[in-house]
PQR file with spaces between the fields and no chain letter, atoms N, CA, C, O and H, PARSE charges and radii, in Angstrom:
ATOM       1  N    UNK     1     129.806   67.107   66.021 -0.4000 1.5000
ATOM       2  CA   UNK     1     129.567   66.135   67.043 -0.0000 2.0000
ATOM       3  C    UNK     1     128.640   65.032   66.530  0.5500 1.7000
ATOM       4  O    UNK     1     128.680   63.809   66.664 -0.5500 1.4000
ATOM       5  N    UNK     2     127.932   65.716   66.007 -0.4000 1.5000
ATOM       6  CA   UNK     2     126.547   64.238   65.264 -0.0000 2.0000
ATOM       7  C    UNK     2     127.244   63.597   64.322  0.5500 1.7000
ATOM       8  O    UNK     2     126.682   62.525   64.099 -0.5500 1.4000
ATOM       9  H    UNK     2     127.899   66.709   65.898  0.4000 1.0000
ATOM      10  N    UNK     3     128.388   63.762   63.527 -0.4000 1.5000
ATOM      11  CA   UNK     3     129.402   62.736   62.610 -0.0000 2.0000
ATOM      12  C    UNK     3     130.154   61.858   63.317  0.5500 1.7000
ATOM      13  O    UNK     3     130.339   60.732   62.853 -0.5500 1.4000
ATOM      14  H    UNK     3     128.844   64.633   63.707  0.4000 1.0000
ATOM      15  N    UNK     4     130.592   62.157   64.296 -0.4000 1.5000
ATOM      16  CA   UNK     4     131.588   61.755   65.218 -0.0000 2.0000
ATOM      17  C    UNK     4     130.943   60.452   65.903  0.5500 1.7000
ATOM      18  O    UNK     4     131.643   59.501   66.250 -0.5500 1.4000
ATOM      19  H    UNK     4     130.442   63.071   64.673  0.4000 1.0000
ATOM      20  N    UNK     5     129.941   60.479   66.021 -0.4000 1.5000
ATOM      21  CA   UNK     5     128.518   59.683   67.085 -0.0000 2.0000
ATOM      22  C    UNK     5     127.884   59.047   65.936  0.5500 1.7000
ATOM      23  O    UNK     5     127.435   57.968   66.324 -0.5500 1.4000
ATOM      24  H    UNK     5     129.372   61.252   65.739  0.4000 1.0000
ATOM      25  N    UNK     6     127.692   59.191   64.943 -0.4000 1.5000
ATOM      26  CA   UNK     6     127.121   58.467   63.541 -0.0000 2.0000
ATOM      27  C    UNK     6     128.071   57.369   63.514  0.5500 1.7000
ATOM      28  O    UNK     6     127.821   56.174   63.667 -0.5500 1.4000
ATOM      29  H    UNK     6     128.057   60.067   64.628  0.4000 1.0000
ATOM      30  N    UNK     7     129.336   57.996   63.273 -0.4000 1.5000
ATOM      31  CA   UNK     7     130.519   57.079   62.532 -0.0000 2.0000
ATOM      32  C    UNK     7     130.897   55.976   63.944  0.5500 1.7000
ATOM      33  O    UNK     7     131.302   54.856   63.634 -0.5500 1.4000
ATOM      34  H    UNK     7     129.539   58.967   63.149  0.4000 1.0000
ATOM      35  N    UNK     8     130.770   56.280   65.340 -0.4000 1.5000
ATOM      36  CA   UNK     8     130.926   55.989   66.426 -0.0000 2.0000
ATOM      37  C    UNK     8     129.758   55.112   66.343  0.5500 1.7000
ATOM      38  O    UNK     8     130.161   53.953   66.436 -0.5500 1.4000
ATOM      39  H    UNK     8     130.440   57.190   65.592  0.4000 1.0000
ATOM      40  N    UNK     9     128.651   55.150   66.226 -0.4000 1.5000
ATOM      41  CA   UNK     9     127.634   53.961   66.376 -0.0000 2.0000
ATOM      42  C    UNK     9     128.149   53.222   65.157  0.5500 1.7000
ATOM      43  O    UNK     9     128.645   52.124   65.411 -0.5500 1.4000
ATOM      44  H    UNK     9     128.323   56.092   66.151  0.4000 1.0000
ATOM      45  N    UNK    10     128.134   53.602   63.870 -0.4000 1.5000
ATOM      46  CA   UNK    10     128.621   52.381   63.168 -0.0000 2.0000
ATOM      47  C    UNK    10     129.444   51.374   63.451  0.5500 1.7000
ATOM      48  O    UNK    10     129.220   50.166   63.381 -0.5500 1.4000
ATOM      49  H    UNK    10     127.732   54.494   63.664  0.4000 1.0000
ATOM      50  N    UNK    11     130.722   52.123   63.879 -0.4000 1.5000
ATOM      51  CA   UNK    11     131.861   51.131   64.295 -0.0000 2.0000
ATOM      52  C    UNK    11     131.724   50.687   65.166  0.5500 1.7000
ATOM      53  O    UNK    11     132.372   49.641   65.204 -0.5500 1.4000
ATOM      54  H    UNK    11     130.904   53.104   63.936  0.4000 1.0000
ATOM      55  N    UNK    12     131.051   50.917   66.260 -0.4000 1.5000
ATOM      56  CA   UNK    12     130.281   50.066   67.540 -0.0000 2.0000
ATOM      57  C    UNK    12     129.672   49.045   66.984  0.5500 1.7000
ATOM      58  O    UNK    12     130.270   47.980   67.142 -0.5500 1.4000
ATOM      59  H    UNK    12     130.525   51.767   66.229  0.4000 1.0000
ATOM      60  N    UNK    13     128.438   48.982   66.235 -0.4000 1.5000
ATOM      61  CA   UNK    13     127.745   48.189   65.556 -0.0000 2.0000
ATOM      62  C    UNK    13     128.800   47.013   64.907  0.5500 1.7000
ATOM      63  O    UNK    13     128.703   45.811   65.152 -0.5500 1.4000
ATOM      64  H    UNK    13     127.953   49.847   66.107  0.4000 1.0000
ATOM      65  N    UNK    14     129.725   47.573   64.114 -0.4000 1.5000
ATOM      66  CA   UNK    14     130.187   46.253   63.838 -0.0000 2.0000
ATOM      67  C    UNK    14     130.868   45.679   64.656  0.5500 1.7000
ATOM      68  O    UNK    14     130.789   44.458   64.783 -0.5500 1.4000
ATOM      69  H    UNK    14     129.803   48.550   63.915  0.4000 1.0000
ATOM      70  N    UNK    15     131.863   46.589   65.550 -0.4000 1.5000
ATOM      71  CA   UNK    15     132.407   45.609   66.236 -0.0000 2.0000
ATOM      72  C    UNK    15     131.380   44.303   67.612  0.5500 1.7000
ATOM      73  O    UNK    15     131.663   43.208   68.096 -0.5500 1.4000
ATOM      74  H    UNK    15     131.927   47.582   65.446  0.4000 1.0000
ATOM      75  N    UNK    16     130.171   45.269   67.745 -0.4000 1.5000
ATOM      76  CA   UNK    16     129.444   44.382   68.403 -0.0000 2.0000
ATOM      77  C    UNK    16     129.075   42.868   67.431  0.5500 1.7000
ATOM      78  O    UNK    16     129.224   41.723   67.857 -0.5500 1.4000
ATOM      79  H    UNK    16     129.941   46.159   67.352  0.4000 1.0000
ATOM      80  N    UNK    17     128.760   43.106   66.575 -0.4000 1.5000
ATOM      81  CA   UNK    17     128.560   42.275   65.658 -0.0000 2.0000
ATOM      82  C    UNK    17     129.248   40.924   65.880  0.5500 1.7000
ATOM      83  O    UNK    17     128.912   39.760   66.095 -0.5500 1.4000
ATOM      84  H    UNK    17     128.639   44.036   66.229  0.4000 1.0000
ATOM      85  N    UNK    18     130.971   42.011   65.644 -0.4000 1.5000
ATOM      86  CA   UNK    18     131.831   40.465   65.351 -0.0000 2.0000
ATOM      87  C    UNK    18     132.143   39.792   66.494  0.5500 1.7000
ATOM      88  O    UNK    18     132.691   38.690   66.493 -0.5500 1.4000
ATOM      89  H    UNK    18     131.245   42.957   65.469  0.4000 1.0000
ATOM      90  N    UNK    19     131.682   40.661   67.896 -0.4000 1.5000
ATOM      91  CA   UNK    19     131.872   40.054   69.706 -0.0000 2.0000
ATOM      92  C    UNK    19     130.664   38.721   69.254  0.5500 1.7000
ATOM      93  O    UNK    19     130.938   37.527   69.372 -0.5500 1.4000
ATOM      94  H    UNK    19     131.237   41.556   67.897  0.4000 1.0000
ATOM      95  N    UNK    20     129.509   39.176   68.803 -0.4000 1.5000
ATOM      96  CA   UNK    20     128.443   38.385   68.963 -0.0000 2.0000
ATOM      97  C    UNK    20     128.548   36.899   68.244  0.5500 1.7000
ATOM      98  O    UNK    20     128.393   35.813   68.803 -0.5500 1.4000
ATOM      99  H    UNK    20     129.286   40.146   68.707  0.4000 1.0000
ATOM     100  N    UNK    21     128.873   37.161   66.773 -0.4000 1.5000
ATOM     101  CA   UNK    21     129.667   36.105   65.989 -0.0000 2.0000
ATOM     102  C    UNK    21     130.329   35.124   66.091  0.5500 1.7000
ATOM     103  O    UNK    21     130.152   33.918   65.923 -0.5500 1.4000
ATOM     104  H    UNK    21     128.999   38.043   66.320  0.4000 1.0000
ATOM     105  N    UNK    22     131.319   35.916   66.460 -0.4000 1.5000
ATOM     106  CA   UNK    22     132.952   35.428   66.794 -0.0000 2.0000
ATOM     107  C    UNK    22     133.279   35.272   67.998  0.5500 1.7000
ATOM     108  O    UNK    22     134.376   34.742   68.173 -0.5500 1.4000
ATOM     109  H    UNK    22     131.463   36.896   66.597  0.4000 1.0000
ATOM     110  N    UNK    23     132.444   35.677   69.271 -0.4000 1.5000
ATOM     111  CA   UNK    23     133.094   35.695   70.456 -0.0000 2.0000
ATOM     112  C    UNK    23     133.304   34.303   71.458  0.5500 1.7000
ATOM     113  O    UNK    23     133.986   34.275   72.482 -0.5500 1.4000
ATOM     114  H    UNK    23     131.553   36.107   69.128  0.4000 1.0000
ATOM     115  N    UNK    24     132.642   33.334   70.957 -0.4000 1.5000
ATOM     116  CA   UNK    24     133.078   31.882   71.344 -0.0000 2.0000
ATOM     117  C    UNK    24     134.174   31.960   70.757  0.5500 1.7000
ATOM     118  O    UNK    24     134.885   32.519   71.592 -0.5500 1.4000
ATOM     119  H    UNK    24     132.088   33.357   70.125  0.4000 1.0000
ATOM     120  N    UNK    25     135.007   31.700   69.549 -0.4000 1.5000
ATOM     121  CA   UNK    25     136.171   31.412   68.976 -0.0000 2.0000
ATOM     122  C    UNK    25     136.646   32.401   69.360  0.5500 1.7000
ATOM     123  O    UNK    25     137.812   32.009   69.384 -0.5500 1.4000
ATOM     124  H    UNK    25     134.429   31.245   68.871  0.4000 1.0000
ATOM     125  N    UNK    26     136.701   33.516   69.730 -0.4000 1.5000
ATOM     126  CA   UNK    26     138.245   34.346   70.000 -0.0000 2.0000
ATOM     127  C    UNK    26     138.174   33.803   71.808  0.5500 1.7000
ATOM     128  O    UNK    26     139.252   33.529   72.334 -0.5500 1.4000
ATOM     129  H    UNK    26     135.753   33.835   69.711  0.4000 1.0000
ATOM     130  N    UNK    27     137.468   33.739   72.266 -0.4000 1.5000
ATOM     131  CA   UNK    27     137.861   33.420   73.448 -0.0000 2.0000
ATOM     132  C    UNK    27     138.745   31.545   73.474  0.5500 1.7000
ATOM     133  O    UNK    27     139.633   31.231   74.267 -0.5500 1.4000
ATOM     134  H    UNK    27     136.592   33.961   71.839  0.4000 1.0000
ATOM     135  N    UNK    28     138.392   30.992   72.826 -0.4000 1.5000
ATOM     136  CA   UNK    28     139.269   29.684   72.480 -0.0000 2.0000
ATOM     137  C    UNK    28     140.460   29.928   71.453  0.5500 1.7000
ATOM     138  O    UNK    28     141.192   29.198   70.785 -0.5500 1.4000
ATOM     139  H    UNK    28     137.671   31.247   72.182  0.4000 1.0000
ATOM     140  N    UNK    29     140.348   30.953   71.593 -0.4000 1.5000
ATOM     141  CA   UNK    29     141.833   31.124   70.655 -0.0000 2.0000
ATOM     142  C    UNK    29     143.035   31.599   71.780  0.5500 1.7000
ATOM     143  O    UNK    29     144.233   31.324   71.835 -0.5500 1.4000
ATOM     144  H    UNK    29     139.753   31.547   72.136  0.4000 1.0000
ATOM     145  N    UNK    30     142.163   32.434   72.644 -0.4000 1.5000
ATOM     146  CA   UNK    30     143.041   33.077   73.654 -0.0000 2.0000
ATOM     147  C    UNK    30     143.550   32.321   75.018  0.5500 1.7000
ATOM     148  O    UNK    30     144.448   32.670   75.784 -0.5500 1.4000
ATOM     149  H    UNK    30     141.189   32.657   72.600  0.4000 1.0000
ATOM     150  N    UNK    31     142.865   31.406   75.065 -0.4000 1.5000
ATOM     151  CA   UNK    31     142.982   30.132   76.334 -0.0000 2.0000
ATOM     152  C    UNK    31     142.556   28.977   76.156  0.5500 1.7000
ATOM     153  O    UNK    31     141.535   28.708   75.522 -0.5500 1.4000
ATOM     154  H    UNK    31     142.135   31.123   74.442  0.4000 1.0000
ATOM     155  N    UNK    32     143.499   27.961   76.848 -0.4000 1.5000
ATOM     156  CA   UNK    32     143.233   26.397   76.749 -0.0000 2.0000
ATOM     157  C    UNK    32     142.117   26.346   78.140  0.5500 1.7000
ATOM     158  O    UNK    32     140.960   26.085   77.812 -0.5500 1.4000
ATOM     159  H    UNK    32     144.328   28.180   77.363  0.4000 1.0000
ATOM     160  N    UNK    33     142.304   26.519   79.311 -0.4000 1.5000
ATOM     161  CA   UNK    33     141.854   26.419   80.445 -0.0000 2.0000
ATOM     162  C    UNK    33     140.269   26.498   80.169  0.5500 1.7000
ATOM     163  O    UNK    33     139.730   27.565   79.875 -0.5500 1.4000
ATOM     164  H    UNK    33     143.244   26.731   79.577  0.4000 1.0000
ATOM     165  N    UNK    34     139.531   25.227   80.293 -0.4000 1.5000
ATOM     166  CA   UNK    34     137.891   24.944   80.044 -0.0000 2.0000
ATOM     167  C    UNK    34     137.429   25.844   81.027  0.5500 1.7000
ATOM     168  O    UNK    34     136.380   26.402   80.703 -0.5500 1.4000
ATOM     169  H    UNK    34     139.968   24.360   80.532  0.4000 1.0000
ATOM     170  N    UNK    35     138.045   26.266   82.508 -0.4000 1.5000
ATOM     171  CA   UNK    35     137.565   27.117   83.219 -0.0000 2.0000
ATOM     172  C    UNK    35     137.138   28.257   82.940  0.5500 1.7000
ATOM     173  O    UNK    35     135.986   28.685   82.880 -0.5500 1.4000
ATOM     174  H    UNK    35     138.897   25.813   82.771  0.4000 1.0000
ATOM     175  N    UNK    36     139.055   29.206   82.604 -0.4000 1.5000
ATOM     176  CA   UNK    36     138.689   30.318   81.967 -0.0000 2.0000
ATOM     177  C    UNK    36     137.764   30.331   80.980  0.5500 1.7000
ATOM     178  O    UNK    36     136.850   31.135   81.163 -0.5500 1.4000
ATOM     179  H    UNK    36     139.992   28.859   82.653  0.4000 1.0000
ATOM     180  N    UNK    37     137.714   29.573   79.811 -0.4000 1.5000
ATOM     181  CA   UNK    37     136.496   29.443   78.560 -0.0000 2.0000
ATOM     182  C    UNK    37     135.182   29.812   79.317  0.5500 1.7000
ATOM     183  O    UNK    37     134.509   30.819   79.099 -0.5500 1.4000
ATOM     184  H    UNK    37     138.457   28.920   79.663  0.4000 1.0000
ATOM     185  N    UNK    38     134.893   28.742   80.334 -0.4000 1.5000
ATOM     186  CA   UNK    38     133.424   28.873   80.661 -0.0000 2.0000
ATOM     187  C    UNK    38     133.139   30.442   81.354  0.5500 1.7000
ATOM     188  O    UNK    38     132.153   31.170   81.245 -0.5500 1.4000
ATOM     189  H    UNK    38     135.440   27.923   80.511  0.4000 1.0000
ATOM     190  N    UNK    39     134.422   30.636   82.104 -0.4000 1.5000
ATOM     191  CA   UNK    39     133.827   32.191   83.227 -0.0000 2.0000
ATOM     192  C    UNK    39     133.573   33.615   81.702  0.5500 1.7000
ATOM     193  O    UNK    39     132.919   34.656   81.764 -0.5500 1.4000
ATOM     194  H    UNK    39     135.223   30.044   82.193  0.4000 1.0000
ATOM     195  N    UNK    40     134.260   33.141   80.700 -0.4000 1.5000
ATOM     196  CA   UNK    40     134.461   34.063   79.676 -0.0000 2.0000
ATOM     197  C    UNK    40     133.135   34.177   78.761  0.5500 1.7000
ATOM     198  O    UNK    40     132.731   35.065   78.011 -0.5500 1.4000
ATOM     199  H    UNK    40     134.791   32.295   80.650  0.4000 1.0000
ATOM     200  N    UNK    41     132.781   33.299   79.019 -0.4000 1.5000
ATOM     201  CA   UNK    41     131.071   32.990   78.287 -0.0000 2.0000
ATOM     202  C    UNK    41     130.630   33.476   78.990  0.5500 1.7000
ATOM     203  O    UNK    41     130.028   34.490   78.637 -0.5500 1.4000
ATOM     204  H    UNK    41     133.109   32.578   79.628  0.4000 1.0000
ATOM     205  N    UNK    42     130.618   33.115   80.425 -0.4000 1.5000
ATOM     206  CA   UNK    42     129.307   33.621   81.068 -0.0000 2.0000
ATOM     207  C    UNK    42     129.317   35.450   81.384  0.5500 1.7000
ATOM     208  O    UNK    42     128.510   36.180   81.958 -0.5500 1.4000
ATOM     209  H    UNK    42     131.107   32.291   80.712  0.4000 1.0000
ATOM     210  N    UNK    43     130.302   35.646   80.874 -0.4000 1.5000
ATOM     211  CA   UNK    43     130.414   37.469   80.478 -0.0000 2.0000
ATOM     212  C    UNK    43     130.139   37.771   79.203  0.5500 1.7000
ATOM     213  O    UNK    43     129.641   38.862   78.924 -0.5500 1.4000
ATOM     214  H    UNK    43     130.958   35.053   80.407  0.4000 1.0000
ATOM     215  N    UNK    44     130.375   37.011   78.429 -0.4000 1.5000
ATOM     216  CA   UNK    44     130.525   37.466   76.874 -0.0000 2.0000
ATOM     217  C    UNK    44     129.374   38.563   76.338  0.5500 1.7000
ATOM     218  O    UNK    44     129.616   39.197   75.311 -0.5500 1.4000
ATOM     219  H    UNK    44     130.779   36.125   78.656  0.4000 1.0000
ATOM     220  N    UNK    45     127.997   38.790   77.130 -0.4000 1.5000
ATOM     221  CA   UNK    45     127.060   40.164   76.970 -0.0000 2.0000
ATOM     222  C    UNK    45     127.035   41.078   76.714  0.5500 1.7000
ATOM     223  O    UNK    45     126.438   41.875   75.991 -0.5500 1.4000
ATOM     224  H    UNK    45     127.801   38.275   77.965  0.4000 1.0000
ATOM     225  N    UNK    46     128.298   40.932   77.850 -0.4000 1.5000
ATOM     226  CA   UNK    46     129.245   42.143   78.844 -0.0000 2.0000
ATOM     227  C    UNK    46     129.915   43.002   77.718  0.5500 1.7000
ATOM     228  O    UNK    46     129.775   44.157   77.315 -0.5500 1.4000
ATOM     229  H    UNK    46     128.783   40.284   78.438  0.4000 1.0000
ATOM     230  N    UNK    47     130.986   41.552   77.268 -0.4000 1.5000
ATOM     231  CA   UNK    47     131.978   42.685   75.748 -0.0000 2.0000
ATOM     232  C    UNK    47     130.843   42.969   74.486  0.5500 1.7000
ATOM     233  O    UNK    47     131.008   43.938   73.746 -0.5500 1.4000
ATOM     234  H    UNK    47     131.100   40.614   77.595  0.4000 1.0000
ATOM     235  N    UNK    48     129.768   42.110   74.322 -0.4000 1.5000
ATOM     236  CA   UNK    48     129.009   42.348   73.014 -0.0000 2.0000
ATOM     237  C    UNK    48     128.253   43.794   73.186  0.5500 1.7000
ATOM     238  O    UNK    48     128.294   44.661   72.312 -0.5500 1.4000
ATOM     239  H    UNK    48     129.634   41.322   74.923  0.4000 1.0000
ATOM     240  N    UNK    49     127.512   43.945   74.513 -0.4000 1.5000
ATOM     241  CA   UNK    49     127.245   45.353   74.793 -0.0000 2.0000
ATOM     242  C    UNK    49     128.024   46.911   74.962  0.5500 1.7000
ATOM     243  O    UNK    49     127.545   48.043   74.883 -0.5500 1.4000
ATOM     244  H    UNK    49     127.478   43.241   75.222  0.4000 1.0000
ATOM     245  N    UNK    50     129.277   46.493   75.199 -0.4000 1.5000
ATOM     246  CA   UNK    50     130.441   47.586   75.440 -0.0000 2.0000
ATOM     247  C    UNK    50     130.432   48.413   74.786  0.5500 1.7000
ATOM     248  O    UNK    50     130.147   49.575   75.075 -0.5500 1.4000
ATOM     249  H    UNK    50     129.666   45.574   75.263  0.4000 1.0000
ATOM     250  N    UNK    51     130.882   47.792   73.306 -0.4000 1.5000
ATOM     251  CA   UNK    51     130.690   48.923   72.437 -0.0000 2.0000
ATOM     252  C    UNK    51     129.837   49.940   72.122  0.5500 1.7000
ATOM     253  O    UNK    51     130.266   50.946   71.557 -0.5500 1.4000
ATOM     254  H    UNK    51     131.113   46.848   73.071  0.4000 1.0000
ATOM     255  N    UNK    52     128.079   49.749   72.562 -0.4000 1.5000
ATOM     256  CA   UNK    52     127.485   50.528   71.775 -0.0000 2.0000
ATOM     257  C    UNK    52     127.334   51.370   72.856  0.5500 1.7000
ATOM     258  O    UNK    52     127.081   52.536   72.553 -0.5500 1.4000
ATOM     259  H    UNK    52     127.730   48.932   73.021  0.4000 1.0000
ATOM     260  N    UNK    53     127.435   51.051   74.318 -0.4000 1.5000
ATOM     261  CA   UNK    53     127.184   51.779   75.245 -0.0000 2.0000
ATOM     262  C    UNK    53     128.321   52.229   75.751  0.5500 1.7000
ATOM     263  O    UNK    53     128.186   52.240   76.974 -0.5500 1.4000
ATOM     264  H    UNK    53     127.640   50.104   74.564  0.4000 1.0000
ATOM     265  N    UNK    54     129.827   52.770   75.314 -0.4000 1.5000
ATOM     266  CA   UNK    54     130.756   53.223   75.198 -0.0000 2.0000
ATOM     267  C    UNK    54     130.799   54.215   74.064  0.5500 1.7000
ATOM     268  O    UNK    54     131.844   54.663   73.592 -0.5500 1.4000
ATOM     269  H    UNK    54     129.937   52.761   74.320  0.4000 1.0000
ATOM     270  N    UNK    55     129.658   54.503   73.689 -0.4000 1.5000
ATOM     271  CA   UNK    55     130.059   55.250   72.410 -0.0000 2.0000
ATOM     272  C    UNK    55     129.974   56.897   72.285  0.5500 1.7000
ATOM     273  O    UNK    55     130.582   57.582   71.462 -0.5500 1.4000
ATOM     274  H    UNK    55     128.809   54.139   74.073  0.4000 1.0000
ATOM     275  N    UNK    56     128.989   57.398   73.399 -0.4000 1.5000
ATOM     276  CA   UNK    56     129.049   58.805   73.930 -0.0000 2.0000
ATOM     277  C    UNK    56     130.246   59.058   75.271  0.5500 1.7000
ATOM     278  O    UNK    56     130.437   60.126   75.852 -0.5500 1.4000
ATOM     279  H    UNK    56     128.496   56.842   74.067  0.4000 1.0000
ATOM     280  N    UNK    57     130.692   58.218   75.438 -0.4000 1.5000
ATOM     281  CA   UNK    57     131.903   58.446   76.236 -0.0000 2.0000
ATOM     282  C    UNK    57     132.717   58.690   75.554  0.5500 1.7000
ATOM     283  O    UNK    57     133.204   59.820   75.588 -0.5500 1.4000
ATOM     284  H    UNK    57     130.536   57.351   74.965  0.4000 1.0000
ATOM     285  N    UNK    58     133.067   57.965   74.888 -0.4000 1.5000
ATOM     286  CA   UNK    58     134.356   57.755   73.943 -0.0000 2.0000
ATOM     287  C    UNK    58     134.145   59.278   73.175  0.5500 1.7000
ATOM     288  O    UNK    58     135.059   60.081   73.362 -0.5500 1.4000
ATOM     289  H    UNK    58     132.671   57.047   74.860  0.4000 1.0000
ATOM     290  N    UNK    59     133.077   59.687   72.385 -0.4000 1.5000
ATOM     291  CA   UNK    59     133.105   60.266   71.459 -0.0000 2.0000
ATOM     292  C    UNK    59     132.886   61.911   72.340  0.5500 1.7000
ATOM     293  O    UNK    59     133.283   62.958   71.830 -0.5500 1.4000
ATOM     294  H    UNK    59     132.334   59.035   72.233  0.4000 1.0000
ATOM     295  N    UNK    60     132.370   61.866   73.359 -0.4000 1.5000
ATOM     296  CA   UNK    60     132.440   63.321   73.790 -0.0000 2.0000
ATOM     297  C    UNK    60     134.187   63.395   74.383  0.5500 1.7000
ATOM     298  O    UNK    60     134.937   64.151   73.766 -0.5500 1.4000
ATOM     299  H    UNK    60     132.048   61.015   73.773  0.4000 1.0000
ATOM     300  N    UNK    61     134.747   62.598   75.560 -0.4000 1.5000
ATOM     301  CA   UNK    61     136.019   62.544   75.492 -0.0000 2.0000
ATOM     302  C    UNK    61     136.836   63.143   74.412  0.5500 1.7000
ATOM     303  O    UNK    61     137.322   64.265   74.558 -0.5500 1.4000
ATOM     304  H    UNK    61     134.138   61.984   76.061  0.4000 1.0000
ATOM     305  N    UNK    62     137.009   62.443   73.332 -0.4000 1.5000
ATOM     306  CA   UNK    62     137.760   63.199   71.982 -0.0000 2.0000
ATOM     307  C    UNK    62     137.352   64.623   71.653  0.5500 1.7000
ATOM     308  O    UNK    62     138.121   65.576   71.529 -0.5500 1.4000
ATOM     309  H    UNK    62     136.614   61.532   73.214  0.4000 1.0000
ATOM     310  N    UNK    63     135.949   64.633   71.521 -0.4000 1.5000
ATOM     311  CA   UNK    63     135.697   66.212   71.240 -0.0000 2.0000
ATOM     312  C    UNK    63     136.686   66.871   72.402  0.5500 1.7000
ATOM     313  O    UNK    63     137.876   66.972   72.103 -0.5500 1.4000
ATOM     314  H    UNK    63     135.324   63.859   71.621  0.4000 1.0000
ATOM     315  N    UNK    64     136.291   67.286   73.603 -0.4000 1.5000
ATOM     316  CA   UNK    64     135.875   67.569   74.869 -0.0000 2.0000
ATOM     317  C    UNK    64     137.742   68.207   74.985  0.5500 1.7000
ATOM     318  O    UNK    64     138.046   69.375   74.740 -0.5500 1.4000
ATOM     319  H    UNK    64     135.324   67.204   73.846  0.4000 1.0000
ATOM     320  N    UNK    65     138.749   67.125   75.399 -0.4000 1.5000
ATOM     321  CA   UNK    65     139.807   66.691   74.911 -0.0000 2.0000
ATOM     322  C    UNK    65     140.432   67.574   73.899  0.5500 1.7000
ATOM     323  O    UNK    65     141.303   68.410   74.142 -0.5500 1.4000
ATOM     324  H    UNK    65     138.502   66.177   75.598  0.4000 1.0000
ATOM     325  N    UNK    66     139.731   67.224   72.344 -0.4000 1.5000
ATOM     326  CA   UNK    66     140.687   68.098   71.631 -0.0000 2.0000
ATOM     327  C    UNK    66     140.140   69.777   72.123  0.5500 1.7000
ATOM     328  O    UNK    66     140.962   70.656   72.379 -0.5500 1.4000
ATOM     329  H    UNK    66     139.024   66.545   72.146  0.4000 1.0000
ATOM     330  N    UNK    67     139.012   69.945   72.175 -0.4000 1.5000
ATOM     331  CA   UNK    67     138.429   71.528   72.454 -0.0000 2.0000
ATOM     332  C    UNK    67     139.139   71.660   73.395  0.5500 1.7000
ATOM     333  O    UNK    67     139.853   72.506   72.857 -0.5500 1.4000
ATOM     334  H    UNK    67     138.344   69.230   71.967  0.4000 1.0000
ATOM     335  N    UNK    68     139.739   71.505   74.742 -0.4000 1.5000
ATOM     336  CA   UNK    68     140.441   72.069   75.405 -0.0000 2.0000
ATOM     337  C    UNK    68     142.072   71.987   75.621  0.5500 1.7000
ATOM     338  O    UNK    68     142.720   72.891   76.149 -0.5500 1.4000
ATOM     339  H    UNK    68     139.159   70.817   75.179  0.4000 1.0000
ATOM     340  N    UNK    69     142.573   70.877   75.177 -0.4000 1.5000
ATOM     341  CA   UNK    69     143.893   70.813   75.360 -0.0000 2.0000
ATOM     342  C    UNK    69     144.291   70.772   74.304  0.5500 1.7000
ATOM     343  O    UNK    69     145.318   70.104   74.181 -0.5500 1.4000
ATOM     344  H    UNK    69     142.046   70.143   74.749  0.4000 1.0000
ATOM     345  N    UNK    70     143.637   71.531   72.837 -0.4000 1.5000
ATOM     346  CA   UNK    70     144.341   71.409   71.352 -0.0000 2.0000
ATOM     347  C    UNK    70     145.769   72.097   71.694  0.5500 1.7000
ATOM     348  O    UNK    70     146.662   71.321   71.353 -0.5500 1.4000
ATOM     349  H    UNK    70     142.803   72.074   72.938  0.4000 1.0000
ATOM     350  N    UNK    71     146.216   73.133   72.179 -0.4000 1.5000
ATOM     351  CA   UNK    71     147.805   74.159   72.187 -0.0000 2.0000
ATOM     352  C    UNK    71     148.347   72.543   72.843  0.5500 1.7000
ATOM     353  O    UNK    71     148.293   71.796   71.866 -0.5500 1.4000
ATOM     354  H    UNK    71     145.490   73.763   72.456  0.4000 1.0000
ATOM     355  N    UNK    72     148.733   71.896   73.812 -0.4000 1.5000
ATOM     356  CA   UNK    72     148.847   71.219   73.690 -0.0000 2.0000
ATOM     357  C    UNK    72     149.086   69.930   73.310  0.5500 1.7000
ATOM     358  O    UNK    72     150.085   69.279   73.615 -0.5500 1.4000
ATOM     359  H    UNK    72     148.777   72.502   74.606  0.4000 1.0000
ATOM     360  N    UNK    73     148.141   69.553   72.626 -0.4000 1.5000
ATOM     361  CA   UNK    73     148.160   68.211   71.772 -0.0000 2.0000
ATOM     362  C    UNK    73     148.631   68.665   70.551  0.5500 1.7000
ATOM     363  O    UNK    73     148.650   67.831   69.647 -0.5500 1.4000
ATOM     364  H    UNK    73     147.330   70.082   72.378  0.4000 1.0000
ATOM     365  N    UNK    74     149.191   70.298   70.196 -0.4000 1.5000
ATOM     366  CA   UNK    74     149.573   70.314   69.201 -0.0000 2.0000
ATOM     367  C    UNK    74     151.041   70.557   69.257  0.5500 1.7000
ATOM     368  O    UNK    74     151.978   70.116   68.592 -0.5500 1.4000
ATOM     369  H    UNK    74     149.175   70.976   70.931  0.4000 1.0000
ATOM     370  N    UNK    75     150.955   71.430   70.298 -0.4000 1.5000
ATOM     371  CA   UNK    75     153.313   70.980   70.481 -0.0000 2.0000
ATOM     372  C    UNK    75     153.424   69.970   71.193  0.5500 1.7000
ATOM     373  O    UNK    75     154.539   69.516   71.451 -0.5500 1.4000
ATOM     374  H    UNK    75     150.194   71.788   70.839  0.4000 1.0000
């Protein structure tokens, strides 16, 4: 579980990174509308924070998940 949550904050980390970076230009990549642009900024926190505070969800889910429905997920 502590690899899973290591490797899970890393990849959080970067992807927060590239929200923080990059997240003016991907949102002008995805829409012309100056509206949408502006309501998309004034969230943009929102997606830069997601990741890192998605990351014990995500990562107990998968454990949690495979520990109980492995017969399952395996036929």
């Amino acid at each position: 579980m502590r690899l899973v949550i290591l490797w899970g904050f890393a990849f959080a980390l970067a992807v927060t990174a590239s929200y923080a970076l990059f997240g003016p230009r991907l949102i002008d990549i995805m829409t012309a509308s100056q509206d949408v642009r502006n309501s998309a900024r004034d969230y943009m926190w929102l997606v830069v924070l997601a990741p890192v505070l998605g990351v014990f969800a995500f990562a107990y889910d998968g454990i949690f998940i495979g520990a109980t429905w492995a017969r399952d997920m395996r036929t």
